[in-house]
GUPATI-160887 format. One record per residue (C-alpha): residue in one letter; x, y, z. Coordinates in steps of 0.1 Angstrom, whole numbers, plus 5000, padded with zeros to 4 digits. Each point is the difference from the previous one (the first is absolute). Example, Ala and Ser with C-alpha at 12.3 -4.5 7.8 and 13.67 -1.06 7.14 Angstrom:
GUPATI-160887
[rec "A", [5123, 4955, 5078]]
[rec "S", [5014, 5034, 4993]]
***
This chain:
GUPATI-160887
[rec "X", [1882, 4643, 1543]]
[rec "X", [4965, 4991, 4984]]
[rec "X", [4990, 5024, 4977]]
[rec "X", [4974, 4998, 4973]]
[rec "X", [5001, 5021, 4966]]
[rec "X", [4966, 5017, 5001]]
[rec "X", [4980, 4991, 5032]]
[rec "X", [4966, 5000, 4999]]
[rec "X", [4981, 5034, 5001]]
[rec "X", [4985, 5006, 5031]]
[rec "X", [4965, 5014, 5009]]
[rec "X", [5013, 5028, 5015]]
[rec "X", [5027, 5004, 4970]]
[rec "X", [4965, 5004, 4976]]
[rec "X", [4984, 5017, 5024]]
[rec "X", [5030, 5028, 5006]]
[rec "X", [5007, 5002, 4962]]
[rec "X", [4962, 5003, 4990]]
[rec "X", [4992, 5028, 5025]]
[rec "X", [5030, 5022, 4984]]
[rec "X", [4984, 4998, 4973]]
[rec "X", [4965, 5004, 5010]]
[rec "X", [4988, 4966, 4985]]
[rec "X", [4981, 4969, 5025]]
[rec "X", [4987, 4968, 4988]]
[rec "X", [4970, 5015, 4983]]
[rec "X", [5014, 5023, 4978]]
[rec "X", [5026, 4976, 4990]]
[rec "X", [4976, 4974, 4991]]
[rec "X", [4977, 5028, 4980]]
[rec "X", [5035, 5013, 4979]]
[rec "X", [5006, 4968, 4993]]
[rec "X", [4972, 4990, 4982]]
[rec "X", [4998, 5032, 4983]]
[rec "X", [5032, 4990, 4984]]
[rec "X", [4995, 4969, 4993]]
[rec "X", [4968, 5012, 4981]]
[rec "X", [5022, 5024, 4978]]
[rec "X", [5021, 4970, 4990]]
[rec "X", [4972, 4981, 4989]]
[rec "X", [4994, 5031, 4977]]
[rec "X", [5036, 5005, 4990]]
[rec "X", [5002, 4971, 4968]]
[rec "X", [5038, 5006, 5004]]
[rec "X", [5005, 4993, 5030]]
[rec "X", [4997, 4965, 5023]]
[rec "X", [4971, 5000, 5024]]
[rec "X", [5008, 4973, 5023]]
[rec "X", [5021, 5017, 5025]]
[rec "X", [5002, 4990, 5031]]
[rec "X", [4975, 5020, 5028]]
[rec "X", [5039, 5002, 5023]]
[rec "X", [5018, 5011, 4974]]
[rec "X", [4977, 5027, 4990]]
[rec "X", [5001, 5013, 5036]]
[rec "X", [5037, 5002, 4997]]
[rec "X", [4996, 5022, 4974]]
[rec "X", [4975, 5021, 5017]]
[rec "X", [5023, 5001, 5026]]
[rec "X", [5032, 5014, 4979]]
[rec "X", [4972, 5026, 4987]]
[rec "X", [4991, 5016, 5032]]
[rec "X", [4966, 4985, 4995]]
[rec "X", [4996, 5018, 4968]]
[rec "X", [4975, 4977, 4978]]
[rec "X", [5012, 5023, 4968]]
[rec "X", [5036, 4996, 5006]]
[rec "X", [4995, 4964, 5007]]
[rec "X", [4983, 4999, 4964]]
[rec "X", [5033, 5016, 4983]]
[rec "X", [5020, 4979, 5023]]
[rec "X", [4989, 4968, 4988]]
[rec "X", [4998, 5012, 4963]]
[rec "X", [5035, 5008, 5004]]
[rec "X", [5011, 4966, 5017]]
[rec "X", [4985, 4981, 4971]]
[rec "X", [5011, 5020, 4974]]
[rec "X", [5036, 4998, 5014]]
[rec "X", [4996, 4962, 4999]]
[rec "X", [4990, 5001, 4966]]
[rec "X", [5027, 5021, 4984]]
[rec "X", [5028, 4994, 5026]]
[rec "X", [4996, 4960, 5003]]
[rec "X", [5036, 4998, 4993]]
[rec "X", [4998, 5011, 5041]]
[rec "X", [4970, 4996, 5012]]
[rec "X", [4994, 4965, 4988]]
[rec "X", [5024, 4969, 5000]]
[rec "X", [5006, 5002, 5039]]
[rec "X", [5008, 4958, 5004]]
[rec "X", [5019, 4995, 5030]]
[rec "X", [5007, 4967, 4987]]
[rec "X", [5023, 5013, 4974]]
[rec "X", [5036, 5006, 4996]]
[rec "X", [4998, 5038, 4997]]
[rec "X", [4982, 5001, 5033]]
[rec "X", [5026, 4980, 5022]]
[rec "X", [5029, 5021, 4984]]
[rec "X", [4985, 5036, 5004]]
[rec "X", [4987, 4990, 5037]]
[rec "X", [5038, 4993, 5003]]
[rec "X", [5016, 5033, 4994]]
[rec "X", [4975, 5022, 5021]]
[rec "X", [4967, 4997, 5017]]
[rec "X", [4972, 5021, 5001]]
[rec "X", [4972, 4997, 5025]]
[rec "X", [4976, 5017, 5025]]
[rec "X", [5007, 4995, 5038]]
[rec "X", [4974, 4983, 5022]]
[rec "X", [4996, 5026, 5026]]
[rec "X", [4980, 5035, 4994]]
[rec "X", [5012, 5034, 5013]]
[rec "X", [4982, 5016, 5024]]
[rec "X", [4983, 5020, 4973]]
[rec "X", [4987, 4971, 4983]]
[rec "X", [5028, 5001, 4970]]
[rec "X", [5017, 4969, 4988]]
[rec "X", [5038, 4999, 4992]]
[rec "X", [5017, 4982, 4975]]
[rec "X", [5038, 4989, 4993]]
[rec "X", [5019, 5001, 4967]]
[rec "X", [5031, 4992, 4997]]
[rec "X", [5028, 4979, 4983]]
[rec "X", [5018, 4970, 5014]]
[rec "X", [5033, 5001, 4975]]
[rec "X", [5020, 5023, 4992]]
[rec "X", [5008, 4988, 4962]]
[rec "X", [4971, 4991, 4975]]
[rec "X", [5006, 4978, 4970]]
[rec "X", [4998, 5012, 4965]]
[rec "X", [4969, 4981, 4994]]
[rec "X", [4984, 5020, 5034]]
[rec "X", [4965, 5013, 4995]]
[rec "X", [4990, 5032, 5018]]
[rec "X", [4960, 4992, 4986]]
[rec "X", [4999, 4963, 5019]]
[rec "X", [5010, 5026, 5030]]
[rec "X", [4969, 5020, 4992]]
[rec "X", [4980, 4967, 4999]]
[rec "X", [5008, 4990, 5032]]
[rec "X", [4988, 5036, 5010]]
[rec "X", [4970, 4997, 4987]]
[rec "X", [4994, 4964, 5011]]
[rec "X", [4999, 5009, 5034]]
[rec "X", [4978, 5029, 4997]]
[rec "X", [4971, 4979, 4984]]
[rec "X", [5003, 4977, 5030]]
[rec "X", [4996, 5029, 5019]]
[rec "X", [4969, 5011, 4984]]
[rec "X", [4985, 4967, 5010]]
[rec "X", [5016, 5003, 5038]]
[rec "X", [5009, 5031, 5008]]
[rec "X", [4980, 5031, 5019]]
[rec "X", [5020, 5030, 5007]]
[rec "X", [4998, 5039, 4988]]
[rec "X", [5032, 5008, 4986]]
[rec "X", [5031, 4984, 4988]]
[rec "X", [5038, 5006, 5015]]
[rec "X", [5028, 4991, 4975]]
[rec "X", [5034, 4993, 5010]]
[rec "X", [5028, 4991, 4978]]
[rec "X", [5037, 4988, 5015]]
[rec "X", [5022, 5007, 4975]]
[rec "X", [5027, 4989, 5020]]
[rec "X", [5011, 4973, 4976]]
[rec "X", [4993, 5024, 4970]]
[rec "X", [5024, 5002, 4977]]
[rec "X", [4998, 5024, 4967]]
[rec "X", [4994, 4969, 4980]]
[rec "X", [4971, 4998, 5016]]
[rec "X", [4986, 5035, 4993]]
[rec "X", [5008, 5004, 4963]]
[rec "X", [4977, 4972, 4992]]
[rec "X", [4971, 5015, 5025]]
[rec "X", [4991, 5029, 4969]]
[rec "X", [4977, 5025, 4999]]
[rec "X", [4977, 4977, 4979]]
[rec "X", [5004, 4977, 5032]]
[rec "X", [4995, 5028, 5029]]
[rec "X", [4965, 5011, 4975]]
[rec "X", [4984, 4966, 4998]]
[rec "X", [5004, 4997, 5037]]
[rec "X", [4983, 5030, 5007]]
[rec "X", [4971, 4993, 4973]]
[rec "X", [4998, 4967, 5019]]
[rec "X", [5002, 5007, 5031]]
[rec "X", [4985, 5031, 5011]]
[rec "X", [4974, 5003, 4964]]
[rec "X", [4991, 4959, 4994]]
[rec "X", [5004, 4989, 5039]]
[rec "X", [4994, 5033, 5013]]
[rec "X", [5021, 5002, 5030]]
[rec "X", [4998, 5029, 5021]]
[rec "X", [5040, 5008, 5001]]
[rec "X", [5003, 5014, 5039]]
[rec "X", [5041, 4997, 4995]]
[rec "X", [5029, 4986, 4985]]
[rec "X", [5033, 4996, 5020]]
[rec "X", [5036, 4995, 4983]]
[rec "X", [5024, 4985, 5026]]
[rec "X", [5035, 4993, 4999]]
[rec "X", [5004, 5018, 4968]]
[rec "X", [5031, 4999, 4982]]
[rec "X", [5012, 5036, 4985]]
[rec "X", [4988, 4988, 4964]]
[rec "X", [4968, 4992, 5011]]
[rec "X", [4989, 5034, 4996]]
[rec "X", [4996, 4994, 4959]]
[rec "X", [4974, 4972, 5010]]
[rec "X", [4981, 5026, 5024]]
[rec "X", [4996, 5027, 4976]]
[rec "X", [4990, 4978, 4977]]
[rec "X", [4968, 4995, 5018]]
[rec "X", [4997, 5032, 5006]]
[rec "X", [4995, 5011, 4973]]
[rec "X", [4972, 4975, 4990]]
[rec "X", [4984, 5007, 5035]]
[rec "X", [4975, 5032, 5001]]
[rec "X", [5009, 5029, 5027]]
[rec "X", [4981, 4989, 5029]]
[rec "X", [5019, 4962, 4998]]
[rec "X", [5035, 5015, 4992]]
[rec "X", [4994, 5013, 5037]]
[rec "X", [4998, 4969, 5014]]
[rec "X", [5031, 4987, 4985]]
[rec "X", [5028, 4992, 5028]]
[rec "X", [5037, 4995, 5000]]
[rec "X", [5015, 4986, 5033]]
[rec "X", [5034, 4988, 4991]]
[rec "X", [5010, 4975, 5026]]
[rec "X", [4988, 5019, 5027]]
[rec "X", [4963, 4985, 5009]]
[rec "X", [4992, 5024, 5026]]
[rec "X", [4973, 5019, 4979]]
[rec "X", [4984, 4970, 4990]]
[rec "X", [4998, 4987, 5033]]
[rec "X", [4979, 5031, 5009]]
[rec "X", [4975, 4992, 4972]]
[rec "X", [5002, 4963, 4997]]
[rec "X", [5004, 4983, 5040]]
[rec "X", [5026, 4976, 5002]]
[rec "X", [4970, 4974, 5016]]
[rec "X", [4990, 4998, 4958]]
[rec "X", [5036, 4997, 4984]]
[rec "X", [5024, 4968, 5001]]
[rec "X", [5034, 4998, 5017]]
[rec "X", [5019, 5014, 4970]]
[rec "X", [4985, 5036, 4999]]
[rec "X", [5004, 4998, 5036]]
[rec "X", [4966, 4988, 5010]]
[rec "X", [4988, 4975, 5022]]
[rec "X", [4977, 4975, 4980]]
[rec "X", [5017, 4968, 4979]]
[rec "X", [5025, 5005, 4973]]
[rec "X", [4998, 5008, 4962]]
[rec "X", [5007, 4962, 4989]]
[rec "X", [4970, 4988, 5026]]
[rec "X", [4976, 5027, 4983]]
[rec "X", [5009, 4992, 4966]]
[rec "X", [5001, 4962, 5006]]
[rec "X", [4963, 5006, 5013]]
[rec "X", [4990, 5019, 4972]]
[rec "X", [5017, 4981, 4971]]
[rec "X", [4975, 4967, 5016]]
[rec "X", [4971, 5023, 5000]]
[rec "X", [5008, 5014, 4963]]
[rec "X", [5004, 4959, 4989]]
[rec "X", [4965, 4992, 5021]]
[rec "X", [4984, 5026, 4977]]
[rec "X", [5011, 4980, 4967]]
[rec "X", [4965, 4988, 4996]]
[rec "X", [4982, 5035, 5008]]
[rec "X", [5025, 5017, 4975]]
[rec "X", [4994, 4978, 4969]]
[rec "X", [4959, 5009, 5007]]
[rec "X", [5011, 5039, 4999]]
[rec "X", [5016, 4997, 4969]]
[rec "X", [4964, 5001, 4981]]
[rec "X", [4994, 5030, 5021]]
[rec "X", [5009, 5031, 4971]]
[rec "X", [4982, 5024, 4977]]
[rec "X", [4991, 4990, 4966]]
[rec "X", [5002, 5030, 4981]]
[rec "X", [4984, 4995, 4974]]
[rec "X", [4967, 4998, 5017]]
[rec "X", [5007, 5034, 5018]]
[rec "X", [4974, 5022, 4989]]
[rec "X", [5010, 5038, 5006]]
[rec "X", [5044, 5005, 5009]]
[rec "X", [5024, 4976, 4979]]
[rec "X", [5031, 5000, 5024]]
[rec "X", [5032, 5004, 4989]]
[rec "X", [5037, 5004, 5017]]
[rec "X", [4999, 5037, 5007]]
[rec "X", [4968, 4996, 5024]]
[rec "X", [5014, 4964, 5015]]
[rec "X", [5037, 5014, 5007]]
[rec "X", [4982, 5030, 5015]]
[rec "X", [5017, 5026, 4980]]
[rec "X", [4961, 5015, 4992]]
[rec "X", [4965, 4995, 5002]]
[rec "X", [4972, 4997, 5024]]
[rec "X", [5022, 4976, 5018]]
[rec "X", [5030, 5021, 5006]]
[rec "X", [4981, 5008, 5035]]
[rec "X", [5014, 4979, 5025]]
[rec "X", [4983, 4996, 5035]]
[rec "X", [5025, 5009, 5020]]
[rec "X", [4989, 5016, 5032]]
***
């Protein structure tokens, strides 16, 4: 079966995804180069990014050009004081190979019908070595969401994680401090517009792991937190089987063909990652808010609202 990782967007994809949010060609290019203008005048921040990018992020902010200022604020803040994550993503390296080894992460090729995109994570072994890293893990995750900045066009994002080979080795390294980086990554620094996340073939003592994130999660996500055991029949109805691979009973290519895809993609990027690693805040040239871990682990502050409609 011939698949490809992300396909290219279509002109109907942009079209469908612009018109839910009110936006056409015009307005894009006008937001955009209002932004780019308020980086020139932010001496913290870089003022070279790219015009597709900074659509992407208009995008995630339902064409907000405020939001899309905190957004990116955020993003190169996070890459400043979190580096130990953010940065250092060589898929050359030996970490890279052996965390792509026990699980994969990665987004699915094919949209839903409402325009979302769905991505996999999962583990491949059921024992991890001593030596295991649950942050490369994390790196991975975010490694594939910056390629999707640069390829991507979709409205919201569909998690689901397989814990079928989930053992509670596994979950007592995936902490608290773990589940709240995610979520000041993800849906504060990248923004994504959370429309679900689906546990499947969940093992009793998964349930530690769920409430875990839970309880980082605000009310209105918490509600969109699923638990299907091994019964997929609810996730079928929100997620057609025409999107998933053969192991959660869909009909497109496997888990190892997906990953295999998206592991060359992540290695084709090696080049365009060592460019982004420039790309942070320098905070000492910030001129009104000095950041510090409370605001960038979203515990408070003026980024603690997270778009998430």
């Amino acid at each position: 079966m011939s698949i490809e990782a992300l396909p290219l967007v279509s002109e109907k994809c942009k079209s469908d995804v612009r018109a839910e949010l009110n936006l056409d060609q015009h307005g894009i290019t006008q937001a955009v180069e209002t932004i780019k203008l308020w980086l020139r005048y932010q001496p913290h921040l870089p003022d070279d990014e790219d015009e597709r990018i900074l659509e992407a992020w208009l995008i995630r902010c339902k064409n907000s050009i405020e939001k899309t200022k905190e957004t990116l604020d955020m993003y190169f803040t996070l890459r400043a004081e979190h580096s130990d994550i953010m940065c250092g993503w060589e898929p050359t390296e030996s970490w890279f190979e052996k965390s792509s080894q026990y699980g994969y992460i990665f987004a699915l090729p094919k949209l839903t019908p409402d325009l979302n995109r769905v991505l996999l994570f999962g583990y491949y072994t059921k024992e991890l070595d001593d030596d295991y890293s649950v942050w490369d893990s994390v790196k991975l995750m975010l490694m594939v969401t910056e390629i999707r900045l640069v390829e991507d066009y979709n409205l919201k994002d569909i998690y689901i994680m397989d814990m079928k080979n989930l053992r509670f080795d596994h979950i007592k390294r995936i902490t608290f401090t773990v589940v709240k980086k995610l979520e000041a990554c993800f849906l504060t620094g990248y923004k994504s517009r959370m429309k679900a996340i689906h546990f499947v073939n969940t093992p009793t003592y998964a349930e530690v792991l769920v409430n875990v994130l839970k309880s980082v999660l605000k009310s209105k996500l918490v509600s969109r937190v699923f638990v299907h055991g091994d019964d997929l029949t609810e996730l079928h109805k929100q997620v057609p089987k025409s999107i998933l691979p053969m192991e959660l009973g869909g009909e497109c290519a496997t888990l190892d063909q997906h990953w295999d895809l998206w592991k060359g993609k992540m290695k084709n990027y090696s080049s365009y990652f060592q460019k982004r690693e420039t790309m942070k805040s320098d905070e000492s040239k910030r001129i009104n808010r000095k950041s510090d871990d409370s605001v960038l682990l979203g515990i408070e502050g003026s980024f603690r609202t997270l778009n998430i409609d």
